[in-house]
PAKESE-260678 format. One record per residue (C-alpha): x, y, z; residue in three letters. Coordinates in steps of 0.05 Angstrom, whole numbers, plus 32768, in hexadecimal, padded with zeros to 4 digits. Each point is the difference from the previous one (the first is absolute). Example, Ala and Ser with C-alpha at 12.3 -4.5 7.8 and 13.67 -1.06 7.14 Angstrom:
<rolos>
c1 / c2 / c3 / code
80F6 / 7FA6 / 809C / Ala
801B / 8045 / 7FF3 / Ser
</rolos>
This chain:
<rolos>
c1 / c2 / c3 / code
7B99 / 841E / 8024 / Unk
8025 / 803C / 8019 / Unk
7FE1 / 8036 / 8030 / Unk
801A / 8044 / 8004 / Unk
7FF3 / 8030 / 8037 / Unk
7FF8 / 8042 / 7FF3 / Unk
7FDA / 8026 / 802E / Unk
7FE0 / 7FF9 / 8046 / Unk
8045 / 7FDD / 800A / Unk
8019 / 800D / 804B / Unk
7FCD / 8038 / 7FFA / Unk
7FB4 / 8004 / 8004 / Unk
7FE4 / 802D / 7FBC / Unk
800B / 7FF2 / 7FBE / Unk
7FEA / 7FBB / 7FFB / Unk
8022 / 7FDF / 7FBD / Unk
801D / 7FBF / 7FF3 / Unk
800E / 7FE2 / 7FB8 / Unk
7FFC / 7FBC / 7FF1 / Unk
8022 / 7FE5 / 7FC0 / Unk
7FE0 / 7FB3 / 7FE0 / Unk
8003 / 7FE0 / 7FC5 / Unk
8014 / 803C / 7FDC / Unk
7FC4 / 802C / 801F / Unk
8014 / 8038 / 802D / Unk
7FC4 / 800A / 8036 / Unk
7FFB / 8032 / 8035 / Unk
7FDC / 7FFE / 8043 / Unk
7FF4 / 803E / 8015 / Unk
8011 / 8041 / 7FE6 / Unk
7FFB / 8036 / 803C / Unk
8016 / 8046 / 800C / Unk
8035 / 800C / 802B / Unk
7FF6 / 8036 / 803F / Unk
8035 / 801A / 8021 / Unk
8039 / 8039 / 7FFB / Unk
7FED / 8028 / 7FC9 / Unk
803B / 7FFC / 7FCA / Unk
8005 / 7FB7 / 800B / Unk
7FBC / 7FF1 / 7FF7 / Unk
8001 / 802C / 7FC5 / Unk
8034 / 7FE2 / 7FEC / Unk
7FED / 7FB8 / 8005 / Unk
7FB5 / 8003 / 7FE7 / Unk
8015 / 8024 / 7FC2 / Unk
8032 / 7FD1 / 7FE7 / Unk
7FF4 / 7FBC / 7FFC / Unk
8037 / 7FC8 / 8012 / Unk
7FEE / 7FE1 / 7FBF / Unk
7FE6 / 8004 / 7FB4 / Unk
7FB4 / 8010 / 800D / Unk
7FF3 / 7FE7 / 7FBB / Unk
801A / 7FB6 / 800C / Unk
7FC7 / 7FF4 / 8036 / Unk
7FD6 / 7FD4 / 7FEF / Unk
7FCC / 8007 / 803C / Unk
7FF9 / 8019 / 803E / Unk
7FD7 / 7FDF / 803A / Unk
7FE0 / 8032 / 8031 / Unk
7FFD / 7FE7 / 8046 / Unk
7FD4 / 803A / 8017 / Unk
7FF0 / 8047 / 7FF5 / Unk
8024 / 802D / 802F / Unk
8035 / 802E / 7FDD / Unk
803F / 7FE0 / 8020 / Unk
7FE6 / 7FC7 / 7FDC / Unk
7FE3 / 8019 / 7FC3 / Unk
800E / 8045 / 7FFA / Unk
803C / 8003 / 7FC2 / Unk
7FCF / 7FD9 / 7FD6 / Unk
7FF3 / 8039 / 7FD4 / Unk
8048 / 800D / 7FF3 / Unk
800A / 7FB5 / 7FF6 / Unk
7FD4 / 800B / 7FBE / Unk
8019 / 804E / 7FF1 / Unk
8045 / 7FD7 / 7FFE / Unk
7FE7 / 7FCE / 7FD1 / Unk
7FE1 / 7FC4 / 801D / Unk
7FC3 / 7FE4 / 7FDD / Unk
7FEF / 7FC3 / 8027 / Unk
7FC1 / 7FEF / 8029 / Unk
8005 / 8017 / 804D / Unk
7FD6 / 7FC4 / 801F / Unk
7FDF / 8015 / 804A / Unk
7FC0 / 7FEE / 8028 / Unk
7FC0 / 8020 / 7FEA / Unk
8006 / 802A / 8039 / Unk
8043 / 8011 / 7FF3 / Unk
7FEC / 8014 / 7FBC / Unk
7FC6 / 8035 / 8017 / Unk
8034 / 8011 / 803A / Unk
8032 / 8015 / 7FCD / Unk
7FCF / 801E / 7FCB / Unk
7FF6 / 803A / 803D / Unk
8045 / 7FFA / 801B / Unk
8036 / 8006 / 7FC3 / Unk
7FCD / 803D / 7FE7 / Unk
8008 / 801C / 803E / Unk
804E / 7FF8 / 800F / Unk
8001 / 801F / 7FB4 / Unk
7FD8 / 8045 / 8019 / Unk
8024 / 8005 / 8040 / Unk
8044 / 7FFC / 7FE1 / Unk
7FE9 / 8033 / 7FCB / Unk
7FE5 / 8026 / 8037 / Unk
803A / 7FFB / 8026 / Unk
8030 / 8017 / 7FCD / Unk
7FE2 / 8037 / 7FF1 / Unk
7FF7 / 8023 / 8043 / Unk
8043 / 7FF4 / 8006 / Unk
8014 / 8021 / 7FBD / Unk
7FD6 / 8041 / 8013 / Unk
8023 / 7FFB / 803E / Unk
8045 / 7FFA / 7FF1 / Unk
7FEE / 802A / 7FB6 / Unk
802D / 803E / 8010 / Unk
803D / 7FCE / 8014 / Unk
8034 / 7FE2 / 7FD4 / Unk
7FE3 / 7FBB / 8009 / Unk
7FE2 / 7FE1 / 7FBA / Unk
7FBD / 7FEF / 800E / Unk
7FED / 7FBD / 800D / Unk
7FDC / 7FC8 / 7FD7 / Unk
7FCE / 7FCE / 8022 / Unk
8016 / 7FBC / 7FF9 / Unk
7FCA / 7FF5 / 7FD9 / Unk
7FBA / 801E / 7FEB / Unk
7FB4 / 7FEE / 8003 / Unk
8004 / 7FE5 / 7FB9 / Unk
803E / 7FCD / 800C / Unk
7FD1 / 7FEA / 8031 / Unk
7FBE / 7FF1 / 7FDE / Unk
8032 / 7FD6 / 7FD1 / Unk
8011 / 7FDB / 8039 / Unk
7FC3 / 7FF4 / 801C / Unk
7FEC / 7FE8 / 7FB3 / Unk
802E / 7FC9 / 800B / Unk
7FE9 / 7FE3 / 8049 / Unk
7FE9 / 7FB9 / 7FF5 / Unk
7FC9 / 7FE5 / 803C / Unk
800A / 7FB3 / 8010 / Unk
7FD9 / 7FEC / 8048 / Unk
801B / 7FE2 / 8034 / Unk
8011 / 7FB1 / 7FFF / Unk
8002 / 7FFB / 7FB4 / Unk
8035 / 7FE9 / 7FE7 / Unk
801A / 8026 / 7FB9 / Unk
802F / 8002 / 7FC5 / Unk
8030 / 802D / 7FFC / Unk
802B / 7FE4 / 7FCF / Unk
800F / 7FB0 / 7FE7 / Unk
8013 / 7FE0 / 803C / Unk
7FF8 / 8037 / 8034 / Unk
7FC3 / 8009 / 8025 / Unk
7FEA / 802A / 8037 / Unk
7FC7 / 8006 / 803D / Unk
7FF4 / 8035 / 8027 / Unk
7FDE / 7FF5 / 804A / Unk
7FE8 / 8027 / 8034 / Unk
8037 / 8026 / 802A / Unk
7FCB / 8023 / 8033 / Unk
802F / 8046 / 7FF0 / Unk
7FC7 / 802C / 7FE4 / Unk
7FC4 / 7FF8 / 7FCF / Unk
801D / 7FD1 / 7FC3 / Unk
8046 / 7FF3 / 8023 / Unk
801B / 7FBA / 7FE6 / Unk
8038 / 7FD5 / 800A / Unk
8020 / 7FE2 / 7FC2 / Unk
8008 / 7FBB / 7FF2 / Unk
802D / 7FF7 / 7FBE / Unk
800E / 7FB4 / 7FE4 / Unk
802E / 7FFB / 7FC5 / Unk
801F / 7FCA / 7FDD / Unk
803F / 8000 / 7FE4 / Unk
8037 / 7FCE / 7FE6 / Unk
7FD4 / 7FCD / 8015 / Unk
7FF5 / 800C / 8044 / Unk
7FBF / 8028 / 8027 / Unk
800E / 8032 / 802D / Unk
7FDA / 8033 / 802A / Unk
8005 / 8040 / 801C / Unk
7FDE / 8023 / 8039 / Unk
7FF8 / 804D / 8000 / Unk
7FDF / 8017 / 8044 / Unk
7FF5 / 804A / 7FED / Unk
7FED / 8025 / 803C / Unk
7FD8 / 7FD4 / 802F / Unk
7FCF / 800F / 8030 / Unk
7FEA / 7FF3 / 8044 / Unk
7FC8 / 7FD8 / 801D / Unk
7FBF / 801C / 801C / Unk
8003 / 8044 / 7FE2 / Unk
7FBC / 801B / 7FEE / Unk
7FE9 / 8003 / 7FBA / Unk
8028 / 7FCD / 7FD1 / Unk
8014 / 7FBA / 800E / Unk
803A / 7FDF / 8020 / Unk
8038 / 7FEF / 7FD7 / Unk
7FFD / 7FBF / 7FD4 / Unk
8039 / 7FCB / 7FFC / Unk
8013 / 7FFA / 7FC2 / Unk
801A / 7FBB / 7FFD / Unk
803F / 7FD8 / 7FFD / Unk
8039 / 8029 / 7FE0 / Unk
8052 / 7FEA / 7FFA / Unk
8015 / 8049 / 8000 / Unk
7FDE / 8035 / 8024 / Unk
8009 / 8046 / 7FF6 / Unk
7FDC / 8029 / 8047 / Unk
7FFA / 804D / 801A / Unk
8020 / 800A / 8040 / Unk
7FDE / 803D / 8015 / Unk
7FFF / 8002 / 8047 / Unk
8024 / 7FC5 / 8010 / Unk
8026 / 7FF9 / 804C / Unk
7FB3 / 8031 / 800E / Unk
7FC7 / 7FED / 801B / Unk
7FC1 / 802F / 7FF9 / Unk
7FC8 / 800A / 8031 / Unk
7FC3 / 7FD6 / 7FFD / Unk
7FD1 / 8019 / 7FC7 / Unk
7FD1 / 8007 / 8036 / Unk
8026 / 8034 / 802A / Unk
7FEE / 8038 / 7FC6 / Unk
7FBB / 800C / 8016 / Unk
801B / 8017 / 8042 / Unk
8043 / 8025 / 7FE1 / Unk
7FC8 / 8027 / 7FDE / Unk
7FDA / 8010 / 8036 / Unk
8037 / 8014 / 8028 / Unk
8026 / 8031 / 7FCB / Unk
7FB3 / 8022 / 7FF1 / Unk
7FF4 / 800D / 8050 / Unk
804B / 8020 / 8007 / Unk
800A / 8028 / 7FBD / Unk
7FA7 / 8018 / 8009 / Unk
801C / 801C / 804B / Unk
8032 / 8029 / 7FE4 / Unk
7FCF / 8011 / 7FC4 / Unk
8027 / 7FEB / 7FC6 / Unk
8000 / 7FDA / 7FBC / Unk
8020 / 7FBA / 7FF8 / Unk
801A / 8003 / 7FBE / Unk
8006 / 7FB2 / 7FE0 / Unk
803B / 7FF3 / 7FC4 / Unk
7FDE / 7FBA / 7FE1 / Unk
8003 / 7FD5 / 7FC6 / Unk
7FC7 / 8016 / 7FD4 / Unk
7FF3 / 7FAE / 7FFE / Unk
7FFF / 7FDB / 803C / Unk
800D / 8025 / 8038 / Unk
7FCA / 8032 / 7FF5 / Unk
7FC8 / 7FD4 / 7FF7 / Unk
8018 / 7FD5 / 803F / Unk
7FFC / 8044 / 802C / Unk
7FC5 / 8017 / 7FDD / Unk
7FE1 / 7FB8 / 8016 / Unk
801D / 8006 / 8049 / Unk
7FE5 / 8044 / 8002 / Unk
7FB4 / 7FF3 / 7FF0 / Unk
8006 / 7FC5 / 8030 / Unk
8013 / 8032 / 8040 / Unk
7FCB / 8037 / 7FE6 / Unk
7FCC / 7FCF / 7FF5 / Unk
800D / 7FE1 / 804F / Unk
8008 / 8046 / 801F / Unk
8041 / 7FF1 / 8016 / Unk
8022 / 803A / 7FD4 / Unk
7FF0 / 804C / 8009 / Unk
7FDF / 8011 / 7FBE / Unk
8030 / 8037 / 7FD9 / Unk
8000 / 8006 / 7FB3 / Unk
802C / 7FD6 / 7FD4 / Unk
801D / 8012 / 7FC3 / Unk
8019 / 7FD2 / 7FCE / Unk
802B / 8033 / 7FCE / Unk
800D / 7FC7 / 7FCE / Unk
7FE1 / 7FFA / 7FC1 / Unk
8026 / 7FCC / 7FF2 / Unk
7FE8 / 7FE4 / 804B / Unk
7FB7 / 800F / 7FE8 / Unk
8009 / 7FDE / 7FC0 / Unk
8021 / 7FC1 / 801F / Unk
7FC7 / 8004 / 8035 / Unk
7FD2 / 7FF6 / 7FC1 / Unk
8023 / 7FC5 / 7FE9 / Unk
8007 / 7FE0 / 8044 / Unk
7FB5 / 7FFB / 7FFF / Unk
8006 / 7FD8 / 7FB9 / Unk
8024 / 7FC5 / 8014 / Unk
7FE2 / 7FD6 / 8036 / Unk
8020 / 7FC6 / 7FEA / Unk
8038 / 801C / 8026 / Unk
7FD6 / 8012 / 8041 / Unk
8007 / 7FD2 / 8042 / Unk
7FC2 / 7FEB / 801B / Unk
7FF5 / 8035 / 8031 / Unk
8006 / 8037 / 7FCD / Unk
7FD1 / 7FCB / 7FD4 / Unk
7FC6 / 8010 / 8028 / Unk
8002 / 8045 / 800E / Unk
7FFA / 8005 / 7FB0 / Unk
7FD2 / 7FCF / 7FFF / Unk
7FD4 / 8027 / 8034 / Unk
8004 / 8038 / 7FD0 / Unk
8033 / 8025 / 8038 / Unk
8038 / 8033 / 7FE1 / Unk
803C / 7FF0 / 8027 / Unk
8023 / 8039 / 7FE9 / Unk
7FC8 / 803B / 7FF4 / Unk
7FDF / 8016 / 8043 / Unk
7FEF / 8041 / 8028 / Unk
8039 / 802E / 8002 / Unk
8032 / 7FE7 / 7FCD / Unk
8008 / 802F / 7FC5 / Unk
8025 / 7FEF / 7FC0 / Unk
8025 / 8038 / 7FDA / Unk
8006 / 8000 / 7FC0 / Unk
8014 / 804C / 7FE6 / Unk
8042 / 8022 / 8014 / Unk
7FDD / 8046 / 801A / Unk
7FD2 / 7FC8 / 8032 / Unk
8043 / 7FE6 / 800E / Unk
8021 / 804A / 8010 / Unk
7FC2 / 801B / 8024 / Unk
8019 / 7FC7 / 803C / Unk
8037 / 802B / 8010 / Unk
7FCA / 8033 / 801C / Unk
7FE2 / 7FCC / 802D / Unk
8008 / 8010 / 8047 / Unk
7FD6 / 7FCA / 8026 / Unk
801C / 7FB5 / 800C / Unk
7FF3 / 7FD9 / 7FC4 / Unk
8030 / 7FC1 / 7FDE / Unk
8016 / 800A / 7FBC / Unk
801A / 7FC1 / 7FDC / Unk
8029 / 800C / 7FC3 / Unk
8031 / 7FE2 / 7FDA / Unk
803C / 7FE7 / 7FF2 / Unk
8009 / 7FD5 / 8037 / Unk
8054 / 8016 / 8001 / Unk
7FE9 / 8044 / 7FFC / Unk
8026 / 7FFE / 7FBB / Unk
7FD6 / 8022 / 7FD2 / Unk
7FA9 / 801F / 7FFA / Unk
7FDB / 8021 / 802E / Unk
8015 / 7FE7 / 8043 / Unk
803B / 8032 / 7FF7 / Unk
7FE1 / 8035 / 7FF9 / Unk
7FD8 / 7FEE / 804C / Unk
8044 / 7FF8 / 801D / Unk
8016 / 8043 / 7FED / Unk
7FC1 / 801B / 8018 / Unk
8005 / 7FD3 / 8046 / Unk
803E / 7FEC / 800D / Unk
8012 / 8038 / 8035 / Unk
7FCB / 8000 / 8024 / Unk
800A / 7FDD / 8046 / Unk
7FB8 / 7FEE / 8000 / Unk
7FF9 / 7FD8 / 7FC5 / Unk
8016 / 7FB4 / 7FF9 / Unk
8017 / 7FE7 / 7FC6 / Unk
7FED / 7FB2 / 8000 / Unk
8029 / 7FCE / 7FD7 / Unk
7FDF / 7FC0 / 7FE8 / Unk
802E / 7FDA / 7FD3 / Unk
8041 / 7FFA / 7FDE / Unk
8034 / 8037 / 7FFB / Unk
8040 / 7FF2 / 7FDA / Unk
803E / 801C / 8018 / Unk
8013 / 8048 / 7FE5 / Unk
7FBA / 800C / 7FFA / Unk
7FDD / 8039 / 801D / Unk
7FD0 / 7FD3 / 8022 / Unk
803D / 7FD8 / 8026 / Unk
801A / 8040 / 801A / Unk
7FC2 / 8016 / 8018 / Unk
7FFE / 7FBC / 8029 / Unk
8046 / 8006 / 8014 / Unk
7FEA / 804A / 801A / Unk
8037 / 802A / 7FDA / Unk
7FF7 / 8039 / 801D / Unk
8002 / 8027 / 7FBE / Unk
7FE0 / 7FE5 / 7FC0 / Unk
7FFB / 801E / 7FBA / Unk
7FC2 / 8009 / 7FD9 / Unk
800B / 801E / 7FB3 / Unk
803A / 800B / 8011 / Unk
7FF2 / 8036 / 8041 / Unk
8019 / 7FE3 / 8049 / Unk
7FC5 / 7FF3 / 802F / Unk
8001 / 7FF8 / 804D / Unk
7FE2 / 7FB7 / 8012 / Unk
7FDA / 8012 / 803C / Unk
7FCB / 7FDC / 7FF8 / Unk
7FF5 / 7FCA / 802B / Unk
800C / 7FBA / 7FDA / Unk
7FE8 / 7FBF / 800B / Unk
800C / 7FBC / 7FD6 / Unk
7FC8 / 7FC9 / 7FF8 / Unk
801B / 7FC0 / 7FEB / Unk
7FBD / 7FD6 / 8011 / Unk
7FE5 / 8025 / 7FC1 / Unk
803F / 7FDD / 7FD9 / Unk
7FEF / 7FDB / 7FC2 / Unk
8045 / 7FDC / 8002 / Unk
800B / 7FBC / 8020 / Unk
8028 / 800C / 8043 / Unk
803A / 7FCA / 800F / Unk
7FD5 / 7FCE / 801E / Unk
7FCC / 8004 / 7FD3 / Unk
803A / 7FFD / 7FC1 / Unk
8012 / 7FB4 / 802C / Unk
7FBC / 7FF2 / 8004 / Unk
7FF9 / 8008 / 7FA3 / Unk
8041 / 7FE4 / 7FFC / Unk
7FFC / 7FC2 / 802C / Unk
7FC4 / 7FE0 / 7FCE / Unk
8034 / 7FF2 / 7FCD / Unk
8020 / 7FBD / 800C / Unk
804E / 8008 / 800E / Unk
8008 / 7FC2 / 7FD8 / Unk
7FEC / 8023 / 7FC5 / Unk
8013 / 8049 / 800A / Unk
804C / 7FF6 / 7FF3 / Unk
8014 / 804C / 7FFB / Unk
7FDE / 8043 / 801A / Unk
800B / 8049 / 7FEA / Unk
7FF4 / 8037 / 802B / Unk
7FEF / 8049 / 7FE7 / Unk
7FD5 / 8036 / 800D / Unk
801C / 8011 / 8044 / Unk
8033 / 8034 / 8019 / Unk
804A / 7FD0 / 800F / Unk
7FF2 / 7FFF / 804E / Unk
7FB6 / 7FE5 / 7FF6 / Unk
800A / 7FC8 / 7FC6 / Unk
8047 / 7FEF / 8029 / Unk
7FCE / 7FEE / 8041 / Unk
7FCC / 7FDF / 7FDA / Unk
803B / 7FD1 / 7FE2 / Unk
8012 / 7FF2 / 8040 / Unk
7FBE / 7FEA / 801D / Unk
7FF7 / 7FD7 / 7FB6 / Unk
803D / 7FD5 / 8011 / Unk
7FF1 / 7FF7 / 8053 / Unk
7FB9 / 7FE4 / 7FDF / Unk
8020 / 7FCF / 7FDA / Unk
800D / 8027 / 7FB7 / Unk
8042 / 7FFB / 7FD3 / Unk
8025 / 8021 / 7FC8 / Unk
7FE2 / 8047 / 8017 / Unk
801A / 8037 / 7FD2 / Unk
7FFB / 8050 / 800D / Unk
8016 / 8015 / 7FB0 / Unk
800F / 8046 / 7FF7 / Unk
7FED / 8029 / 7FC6 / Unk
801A / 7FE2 / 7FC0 / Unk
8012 / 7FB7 / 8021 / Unk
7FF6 / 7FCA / 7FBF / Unk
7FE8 / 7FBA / 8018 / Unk
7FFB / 7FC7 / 7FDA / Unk
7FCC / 7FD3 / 8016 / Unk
</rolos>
């Protein structure tokens, strides 16, 4: 068995690895990468190999650095089953569609803007209809059942506590006589976050292939975000301004929309109007509510008690783009969630155009930004960032949440990684992490007692 890495190698986006057994080629994950703009453009639109000669791809969950070059997996040619959760599937049927209309979106605002130019206008990497063929292809298989993929390779997926449908992989595959097994972490979660479960060991594995994501960090308590929330409203409702929230249309939303109703519902929040300016956040909102078989037990009973954790007095979900532009005439205090979390692409750009100069106004970051992405620079407080191209003043205030994180922090990476049994695991891959992180978690791996830690770089071959 030979694993290739080729993306989310000493960086976090673009998830991809390619596995190659008994003449099958399989890939786990098949993500867009975010970052500096010719590179990513570069790197999403050609492939590191024949699309055609895939013979499936396994889906570890549904956010785009994960799944987002699906559709131009199949434009390329590949005509294989894409095998996911059932959440994952639903997550994606909203999620590729959208990616699809923001990129077509995308390119052509740029194109009027840049039409009088020499520039050739641009192409989007890949349009609505690559992506409903995608979606055609997306295979659901629940968690802890085990499946065929091919003779003599079979998979499982198990709960990763990332998002709704997030899974670790479990692959087994016998070859020239002997039974081996793989471990794929995808992005794992952390414990006692509100809505979905904790993460799930998988089992026993002899190879293990883990995200690195903020390891050397630890996060704040998941419990310290009801109070980060409370403080940020009192300070940015004094100066009577708008906090304007970047976030993953999955995930993070419906965790702050939870948090949220929580603090209204208890009085402990002053009661201004939320916007969610996602229709893709609305959508996913909708399909949140159809899986409780991913719920913990406390969000188990408020659906049970016929309680809407996510719909309550004062939040408003946009769907139109004129609703969306008639928030730029708002004056009062209000929070307006939008998305992409990176601030890479949709509407939130538009809101930091519209609010990134104004001293008054805090911009509040709740997940993951890559490097060279516009959300990262906003968190690193350049003092200049560009929007469609035009150079904006950041003087905003800014302030970073990591207790809303839906990635593992070091300890709690230990804490997944110390239930496999060292006798066993004889080898460990670590990806999905900028160098500095997945160099740190390594470290702490090998003071607990782990060997044969590997940090492959893009295009590293391994034959396991």
């Amino acid at each position: 068995m030979q694993i290739e890495f080729l993306g989310a190698a000493q960086t976090v986006t673009g998830s991809m690895h390619l596995i190659v057994s008994n003449g099958r080629k399989i890939l786990l994950d098949c993500g867009m990468f975010q970052g500096k703009r010719a590179e990513a453009n570069e790197r999403n639109r050609n492939f590191p190999f024949n699309p055609k000669e895939i013979d499936a791809v396994i889906l570890s969950h549904a956010h785009i650095d994960h799944s987002g070059n699906l559709p131009n997996l199949v434009k390329r040619g590949f005509s294989g089953k894409i095998y996911c959760t059932p959440a994952t599937r639903d997550l994606c049927g909203i999620m590729l569609a959208d990616s699809a209309h923001i990129q077509e979106k995308d390119a052509e605002y740029i194109n009027k803007q840049t039409r009088n130019s020499k520039e050739p206008p641009i192409e989007p990497l890949y349009t609505t209809v690559d992506a409903m063929v995608a979606i055609d292809r997306l295979t659901a298989v629940s968690y802890n059942k085990d499946f065929d993929l091919f003779d003599n390779i079979t998979a499982r997926f198990t709960d990763a506590g990332h998002i709704l449908g997030s899974a670790s992989i479990k692959l087994t595959v016998k070859e020239n006589g002997y039974v081996k097994t793989l471990g794929f972490s995808g992005d794992i979660g952390r414990w006692g976050m509100p809505i979905i479960r904790d993460p799930e060991f998988m089992g026993d594995v002899e190879t293990l292939v883990t995200e690195s994501t903020y390891g050397g960090v630890c996060h704040e308590p998941p419990e310290n975000m009801e109070n980060s929330l409370i403080t940020d409203f009192e300070r940015t409702i004094g100066r009577r301004g708008k906090i304007i929230v970047p976030a993953f249309s999955v995930g993070r939303t419906q965790d702050l929309l939870y948090s949220l109703r929580k603090l209204f519902d208890t009085d402990r929040l002053p009661r201004i109007p939320i916007y969610v300016d996602s229709p893709l956040a609305t959508n996913a909102t909708t399909i949140y509510k159809k899986h409780p078989e991913c719920y913990d037990e406390e969000t188990r009973g408020l659906f049970a008690g016929d309680t809407d954790p996510f719909g309550f007095a004062g939040v408003h979900y946009i769907q139109s783009a004129e609703e969306s532009k008639r928030l730029n005439n708002k004056k009062e205090p209000c929070m307006i969630i939008s998305a992409s979390g990176m601030c890479e692409a949709g509407r939130i750009l538009h809101h930091l155009a519209n609010n990134i100069e104004n001293p008054k106004n805090t911009i509040m970051i709740i997940g993951y930004c890559a490097e060279h992405t516009l959300g990262r620079r906003i968190i690193d407080r350049v003092p200049q960032v560009k929007i469609f191209g035009v150079e904006y003043w950041l003087r905003a205030e800014v302030v970073v949440h990591d207790s809303f994180s839906a990635h593992a922090d070091n300890d709690e990476l230990l804490r997944y990684i110390d239930r496999f049994d060292k006798n066993v695991l004889s080898r460990i891959f670590i990806v999905h992490g900028e160098p500095e992180k997945s160099i740190k978690l390594a470290a702490n791996l090998d003071k607990a007692g782990f060997k044969n830690i590997e940090i492959p770089t893009r295009g590293t071959k391994v034959q396991i």
